[in-house]
Each structure stands twice: as C-alpha cells, then as structure tokens.
C-alpha positions in Angstrom: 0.0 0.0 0.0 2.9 2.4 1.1 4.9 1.7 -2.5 1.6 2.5 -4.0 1.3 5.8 -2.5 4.6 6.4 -3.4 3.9 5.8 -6.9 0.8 8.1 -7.0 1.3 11.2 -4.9 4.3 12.3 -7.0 2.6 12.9 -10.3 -0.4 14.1 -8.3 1.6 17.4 -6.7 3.7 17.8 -10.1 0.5 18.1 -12.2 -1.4 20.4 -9.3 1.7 22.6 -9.8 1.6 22.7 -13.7 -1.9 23.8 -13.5 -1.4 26.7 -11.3 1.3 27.5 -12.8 -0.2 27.7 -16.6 -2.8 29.2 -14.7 -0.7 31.8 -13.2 0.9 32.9 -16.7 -2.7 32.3 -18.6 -5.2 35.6 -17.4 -7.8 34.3 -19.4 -7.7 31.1 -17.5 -7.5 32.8 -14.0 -10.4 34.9 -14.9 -12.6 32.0 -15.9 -11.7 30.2 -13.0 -13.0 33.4 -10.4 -16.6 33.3 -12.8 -16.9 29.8 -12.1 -16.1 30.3 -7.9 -18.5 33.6 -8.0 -21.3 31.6 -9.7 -22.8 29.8 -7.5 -23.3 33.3 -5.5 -26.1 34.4 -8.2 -29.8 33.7 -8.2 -32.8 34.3 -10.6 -33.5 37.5 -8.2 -31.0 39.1 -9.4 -32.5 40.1 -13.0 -35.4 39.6 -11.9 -38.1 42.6 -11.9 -41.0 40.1 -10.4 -41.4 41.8 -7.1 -42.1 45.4 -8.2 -44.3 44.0 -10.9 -45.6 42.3 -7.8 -46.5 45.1 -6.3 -47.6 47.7 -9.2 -50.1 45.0 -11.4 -52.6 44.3 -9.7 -53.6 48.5 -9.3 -53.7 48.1 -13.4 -56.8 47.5 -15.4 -58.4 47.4 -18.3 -60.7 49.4 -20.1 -63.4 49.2 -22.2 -65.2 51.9 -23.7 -68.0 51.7 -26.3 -69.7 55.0 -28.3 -73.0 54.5 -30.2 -72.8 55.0 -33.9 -74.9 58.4 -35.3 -75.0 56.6 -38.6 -78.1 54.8 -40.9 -77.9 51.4 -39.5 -77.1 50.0 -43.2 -74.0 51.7 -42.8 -73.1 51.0 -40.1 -71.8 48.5 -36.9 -74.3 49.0 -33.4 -71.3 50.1 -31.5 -67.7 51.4 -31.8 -65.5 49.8 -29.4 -62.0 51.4 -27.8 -59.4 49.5 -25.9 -57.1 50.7 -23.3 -55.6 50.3 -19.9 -55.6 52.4 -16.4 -54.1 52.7 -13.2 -55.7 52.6 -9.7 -54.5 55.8 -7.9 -56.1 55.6 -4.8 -58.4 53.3 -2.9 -61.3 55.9 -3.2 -61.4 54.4 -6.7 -59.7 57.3 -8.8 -58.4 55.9 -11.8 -56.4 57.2 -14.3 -55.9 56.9 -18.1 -55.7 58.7 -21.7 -58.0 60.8 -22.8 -58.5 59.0 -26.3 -59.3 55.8 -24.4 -62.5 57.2 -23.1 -63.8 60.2 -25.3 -67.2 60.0 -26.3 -67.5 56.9 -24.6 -71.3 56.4 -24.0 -70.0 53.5 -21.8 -67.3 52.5 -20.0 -66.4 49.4 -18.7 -63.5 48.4 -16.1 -62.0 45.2 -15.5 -59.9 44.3 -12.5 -56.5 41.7 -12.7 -58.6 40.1 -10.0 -61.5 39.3 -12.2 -64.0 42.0 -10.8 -66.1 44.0 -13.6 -67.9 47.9 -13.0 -70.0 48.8 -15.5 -70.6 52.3 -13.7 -68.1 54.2 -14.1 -68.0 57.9 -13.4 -66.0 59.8 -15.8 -64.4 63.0 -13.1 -62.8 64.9 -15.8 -60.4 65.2 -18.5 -57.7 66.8 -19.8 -57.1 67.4 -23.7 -53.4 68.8 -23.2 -52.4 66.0 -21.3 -54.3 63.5 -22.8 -55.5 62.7 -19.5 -59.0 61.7 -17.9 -60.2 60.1 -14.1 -62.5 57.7 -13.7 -64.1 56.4 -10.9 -65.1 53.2 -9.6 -67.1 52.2 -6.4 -66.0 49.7 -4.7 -63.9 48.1 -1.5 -60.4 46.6 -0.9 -58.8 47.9 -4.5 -55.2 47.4 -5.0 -53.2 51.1 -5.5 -50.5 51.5 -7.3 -46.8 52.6 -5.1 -45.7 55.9 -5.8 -42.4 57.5 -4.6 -43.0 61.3 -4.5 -39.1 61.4 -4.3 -38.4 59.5 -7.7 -37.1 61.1 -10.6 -36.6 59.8 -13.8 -33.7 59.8 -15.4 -32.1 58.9 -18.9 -31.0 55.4 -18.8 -33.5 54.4 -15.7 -35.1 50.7 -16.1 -39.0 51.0 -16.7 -41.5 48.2 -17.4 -44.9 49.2 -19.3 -48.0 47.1 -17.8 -50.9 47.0 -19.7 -53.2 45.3 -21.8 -52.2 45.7 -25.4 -54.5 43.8 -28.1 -56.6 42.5 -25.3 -54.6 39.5 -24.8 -54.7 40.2 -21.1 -52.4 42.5 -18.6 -48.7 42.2 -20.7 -45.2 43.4 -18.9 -42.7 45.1 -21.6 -39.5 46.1 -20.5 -37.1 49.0 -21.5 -35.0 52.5 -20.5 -35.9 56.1 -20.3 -34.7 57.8 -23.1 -34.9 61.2 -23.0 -37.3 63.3 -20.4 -39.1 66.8 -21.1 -40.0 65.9 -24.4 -42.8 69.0 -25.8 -42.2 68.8 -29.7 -44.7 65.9 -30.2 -47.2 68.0 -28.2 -49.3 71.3 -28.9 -48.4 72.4 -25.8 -45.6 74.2 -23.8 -47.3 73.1 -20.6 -47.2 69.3 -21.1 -44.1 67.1 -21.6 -43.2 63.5 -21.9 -41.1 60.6 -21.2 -40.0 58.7 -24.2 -38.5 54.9 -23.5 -38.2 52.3 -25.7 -40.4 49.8 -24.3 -43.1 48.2 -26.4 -46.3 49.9 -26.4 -49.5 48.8 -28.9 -53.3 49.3 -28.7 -54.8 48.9 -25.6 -51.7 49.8 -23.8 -52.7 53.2 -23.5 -53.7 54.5 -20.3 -51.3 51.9 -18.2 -48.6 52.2 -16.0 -45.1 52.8 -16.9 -43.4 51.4 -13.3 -39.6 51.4 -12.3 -38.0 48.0 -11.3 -39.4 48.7 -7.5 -43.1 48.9 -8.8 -43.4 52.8 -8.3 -45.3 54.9 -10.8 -43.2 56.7 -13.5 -45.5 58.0 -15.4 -49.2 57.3 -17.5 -48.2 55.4 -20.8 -49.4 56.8 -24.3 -49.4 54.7 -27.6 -51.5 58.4 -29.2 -48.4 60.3 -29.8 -46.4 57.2 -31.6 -49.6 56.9 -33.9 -49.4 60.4 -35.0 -46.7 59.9 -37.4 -48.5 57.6 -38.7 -45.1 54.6 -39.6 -43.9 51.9 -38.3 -42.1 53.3 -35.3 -39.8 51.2 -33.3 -38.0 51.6 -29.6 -39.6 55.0 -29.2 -43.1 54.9 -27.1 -44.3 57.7 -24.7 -45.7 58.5 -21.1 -46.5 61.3 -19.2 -45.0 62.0 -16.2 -45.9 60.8 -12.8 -45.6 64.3 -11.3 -47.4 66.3 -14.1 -50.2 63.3 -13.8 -50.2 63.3 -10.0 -50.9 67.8 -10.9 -53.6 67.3 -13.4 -55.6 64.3 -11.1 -55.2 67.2 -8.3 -57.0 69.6 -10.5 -59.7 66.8 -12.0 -60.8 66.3 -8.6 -61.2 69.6 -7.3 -62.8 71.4 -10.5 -63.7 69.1 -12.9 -61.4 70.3 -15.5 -57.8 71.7 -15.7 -57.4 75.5 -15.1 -54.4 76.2 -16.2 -52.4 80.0 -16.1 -51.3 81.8 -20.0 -49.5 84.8 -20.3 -49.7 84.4 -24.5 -46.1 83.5 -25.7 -43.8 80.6 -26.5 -40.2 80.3 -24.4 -37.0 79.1 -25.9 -34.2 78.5 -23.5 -31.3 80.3 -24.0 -27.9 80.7 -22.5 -25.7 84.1 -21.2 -24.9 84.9 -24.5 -28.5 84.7 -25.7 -27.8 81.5 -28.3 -30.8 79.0 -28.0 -29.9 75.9 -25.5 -29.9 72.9 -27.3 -28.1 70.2 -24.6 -28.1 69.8 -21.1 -24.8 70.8 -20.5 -25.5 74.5 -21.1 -26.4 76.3 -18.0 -29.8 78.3 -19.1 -30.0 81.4 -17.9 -33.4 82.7 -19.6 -36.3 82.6 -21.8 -36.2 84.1 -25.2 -40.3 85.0 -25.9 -41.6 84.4 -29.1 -44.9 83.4 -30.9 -46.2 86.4 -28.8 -50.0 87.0 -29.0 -50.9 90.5 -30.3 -53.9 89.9 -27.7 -52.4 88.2 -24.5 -51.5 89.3 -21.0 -47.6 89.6 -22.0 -48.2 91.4 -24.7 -50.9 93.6 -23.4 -48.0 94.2 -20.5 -45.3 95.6 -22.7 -43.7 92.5 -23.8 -41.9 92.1 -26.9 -40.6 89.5 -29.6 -37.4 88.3 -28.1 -37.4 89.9 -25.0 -35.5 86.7 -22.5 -36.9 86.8 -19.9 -34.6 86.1 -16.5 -37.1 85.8 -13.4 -40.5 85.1 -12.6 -42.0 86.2 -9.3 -38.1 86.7 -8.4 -37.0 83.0 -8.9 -34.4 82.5 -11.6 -35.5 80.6 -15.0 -33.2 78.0 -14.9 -35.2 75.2 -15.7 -37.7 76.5 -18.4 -40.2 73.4 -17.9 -40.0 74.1 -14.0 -40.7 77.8 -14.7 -43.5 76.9 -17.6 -45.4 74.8 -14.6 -45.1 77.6 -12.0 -47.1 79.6 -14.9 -49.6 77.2 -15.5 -50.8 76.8 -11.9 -50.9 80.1 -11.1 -54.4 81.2 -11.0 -56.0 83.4 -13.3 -56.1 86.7 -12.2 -52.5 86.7 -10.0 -50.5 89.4 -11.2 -46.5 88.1 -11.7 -43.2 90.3 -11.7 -41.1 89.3 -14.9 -37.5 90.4 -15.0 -36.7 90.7 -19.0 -33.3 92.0 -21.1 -34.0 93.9 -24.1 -30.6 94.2 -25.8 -28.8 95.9 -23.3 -31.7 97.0 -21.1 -33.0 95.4 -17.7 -36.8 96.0 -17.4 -39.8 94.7 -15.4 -43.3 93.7 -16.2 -46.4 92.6 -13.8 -48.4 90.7 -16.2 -51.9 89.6 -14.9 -52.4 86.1 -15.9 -55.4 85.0 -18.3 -56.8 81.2 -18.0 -55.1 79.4 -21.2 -58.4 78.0 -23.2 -58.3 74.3 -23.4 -58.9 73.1 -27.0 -61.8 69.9 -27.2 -61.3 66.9 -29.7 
C-alpha cells in the first residue's frame, strides 16, 4: 500500500503545480476560473423585476369603452369599441388613463386583474393637453399602485410598461428612459413627456409605466407614436408621474384643468442669448416668441425676443420648471417678470389670463 502511494502522490503534486502555474501565466484562465467560484453566488432575483411587478399590477386595469354610432344602421356596426388600460390611484377608486381611451364613450367598462367587472363608471374629468382623464369606480379593498414622491426619472433608468395591449390580457414590456421633457410631439408648452423604448401597442394606453421597484413613472401613451402615422420602433411615450399626480389634483377639485397663460412661447437660451440645445448648457433665460398680439404679455409691454430672466423673483433656470409655475398660477394673479432687451434690464407685472383648453 505504502509503495503504492509512493507511486501516485508524486505525479499528483507535479500536475497540481503545472496547472497553477499555466494558470498563473494564462489571465484568461484565472479569470474564468473566479466566474466559475462567484457563480454559485447568483440567483434568478438578481434580474429579476418580479417583485415590483408584484407590487404595481394588480392597481392596473383594463378598459373598455363603447360609443353609439350616429350613422343609418345599413351603414353602419351598433357600437364602436376602444381598448385601453388604467391605473388605480387611490383606494377611493380614482383611476387614471388617456383621454382618447374614453372620449365619447357612451360606456365605459372596467375590468380588475382580479376578475372584478364595474359597468358604472363615473367619468371625473379630463384633460385634452395632457391627454388625461379620471375615472371612478365604487367599490372596496382595491389594490393602488406605489408611488415614490421622491423618484425622478432619469435617462437610462429601467421602466416596465404594464398593460393590456390587443386585449390579450395585462402584458409586462421592459425597457430604458430615453430622453425626459420631451414638448415637440405636443401642442403644448405646458405638457411634456417621457420617451422609453419599451413596447407599447393598442390597448396599452392608459397603463402604468413602473420602475424596477413597482413605483409609478408615469401614464403610458401609444397616441403620440400613432401620429406619425409609420412603423415606429423603440420610441413609445408617457406622461410623467408628477405632471399626472398635478392634473388628477386639479380633476378632482374642478372638474377640469385651469391652467395660467401669459400668450407666448419660451425658448431656452444661455448668457450669451444663443438658444440651449443640450443639457450641459447652464440656461440662464427665456427668449419669448410666438407672442400673441392679444395676450397678457403682450398687453403688458412685452416684446418678440425679449429673455426673460425671473418670474416672481426666482431664476428661469429650468424652463419646464418655470412653464409649470405659470400654468398653476391662477387666473387673475399678477407676476413680476425680470426681461433683457438688448442691453436694457426692465420689469413687467403681467396679470395672468386662464389658457383655453382646446376639445377633440
């Protein structure tokens, strides 16, 4: 037994120490070897967004909404159906979703993950800008979807888009923030969007665009990709959780959005007056133009390309920041506006007007 140790031990240790050694002079190899040792340390939950999609889903529904045809009946079909999804905001039974999901809905119709069905629906309000509405439901022990007041998305954050596109039943599509404060798909200076590439069809509209922990993000919108009417891909839209959270607010107390206009467009521009065009560029103002011969800026003393540095004393620094501090001030508050004009420093009180809300 001895002599047979003998025999084997030696080659053992000689080939132990050739393979450390090749190791040793081989990084590829020593690499390798530390992935297979760290492996065993990973498990599914680590790419795995199940628990926030745990936790937002079940506050998401879908939508049904039917308008009665005006037509002859040879012409046409009894009803016109729309699909779309919505978010439960609160356990009152607020809901939110797009605008286009539910206008001129003679009926709507909302259907719980958990099976339950409300054919009453109240519709609160709307919002044509936003391309918002609020419905509301009666009814006990509804699931609400977590918010985080303190969230704010950024370019490259993780987002996941739950809905129920082509009514095959609540779907989870996963993607990135691409860009934030986007305005130039929208009519409006006073509404922006996120734009992700996550996958967004019919019936998705309405739904909840949720970061990896479940918390709203924003309201997802497949209108704005339809407008160009191609076959878009990796760009998709939502509004913003905040600017939603504002306009549900509003819905709730009036009915309708009343929203501040002082009759001009603002381009952001930097101390040397040249238009902003990154987000590198520290903005320093808003260069006015689009000016309404008729508004409250106008009407004031304003001018075509007057920049305007302050409102109600606070710096313009972040124009869409500013823009929102406009549109919920009410109508009737006068506001101080610090403007250049070429060289000179002058000052306006402009008494705001309410900005008319235009009705598809």
């Amino acid at each position: 037994m001895f002599k047979l140790l003998k025999l084997i031990i030696p080659p053992v240790f000689i080939g132990l120490g050739l393979a450390l050694i090749i190791i040793w002079f081989t990084p590829e190899l020593r690499q390798n070897a530390l992935r297979l040792e760290l492996k065993s340390h990973y498990t599914a939950q680590h790419m795995s967004f199940a628990s926030g999609v745990n936790r937002a889903a079940p506050a998401v529904v879908s939508i049904f909404s039917e308008s009665f045809s005006n037509q002859p009946r040879f012409k046409r079909q009894n009803t016109v159906q729309e699909l779309g999804s919505g978010v439960i905001m609160s356990r009152e039974g607020y809901i939110l979703t797009n605008y286009h999901v539910v206008n001129n809905a003679d009926q709507i119709i909302v259907l719980l993950p958990d099976g339950r069905l409300f054919n009453e629906v109240q519709l609160v309000g709307y919002d044509t800008i936003t391309d918002l509405a609020l419905l509301k439901i009666k009814a006990e022990h509804l699931p609400v979807i977590p918010v985080d007041d303190t969230f704010s998305p950024q370019v490259g954050d993780v987002v996941l888009a739950i809905g129920n596109p082509l009514n095959l039943g609540q779907t989870i599509t996963q993607g990135i923030i691409s860009a934030t404060g986007k305005q130039t798909l929208t009519d409006s200076q006073y509404n922006s969007l996120l734009q992700m590439d996550a996958a967004v069809n019919m019936g998705n509209s309405g739904g909840a665009l949720v970061n990896s922990n479940g918390d709203l993000v924003g309201i997802t919108s497949a209108q704005f990709r339809a407008r160009y009417n191609i076959d878009i891909q990796g760009i998709s839209f939502a509004v913003p959780y905040s600017l939603a959270k504002d306009v549900m607010a509003k819905l709730i107390k009036d009915g309708r959005v009343i929203r501040g206009y002082l009759g001009f467009r603002g381009t952001p521009v930097d101390n040397t007056g040249q238009e902003v065009t990154n987000v590198y560029t520290t903005i320093v103002g808003l260069r006015i133009s689009d000016l309404d011969p008729l508004g409250p800026a106008w009407q004031a003393g304003m001018k075509e390309n007057d920049i305007v540095t302050k409102v109600a004393g606070e710096p313009v620094k972040n124009p869409q920041q500013t823009l929102r501090k406009i549109g919920n001030t009410a109508p009737g508050t006068q506001l101080e506006f610090e403007v250049y004009r070429g060289d000179r420093h002058l000052t306006f009180m402009v008494e705001v007007a309410e900005l008319e809300t235009p009705i598809y």
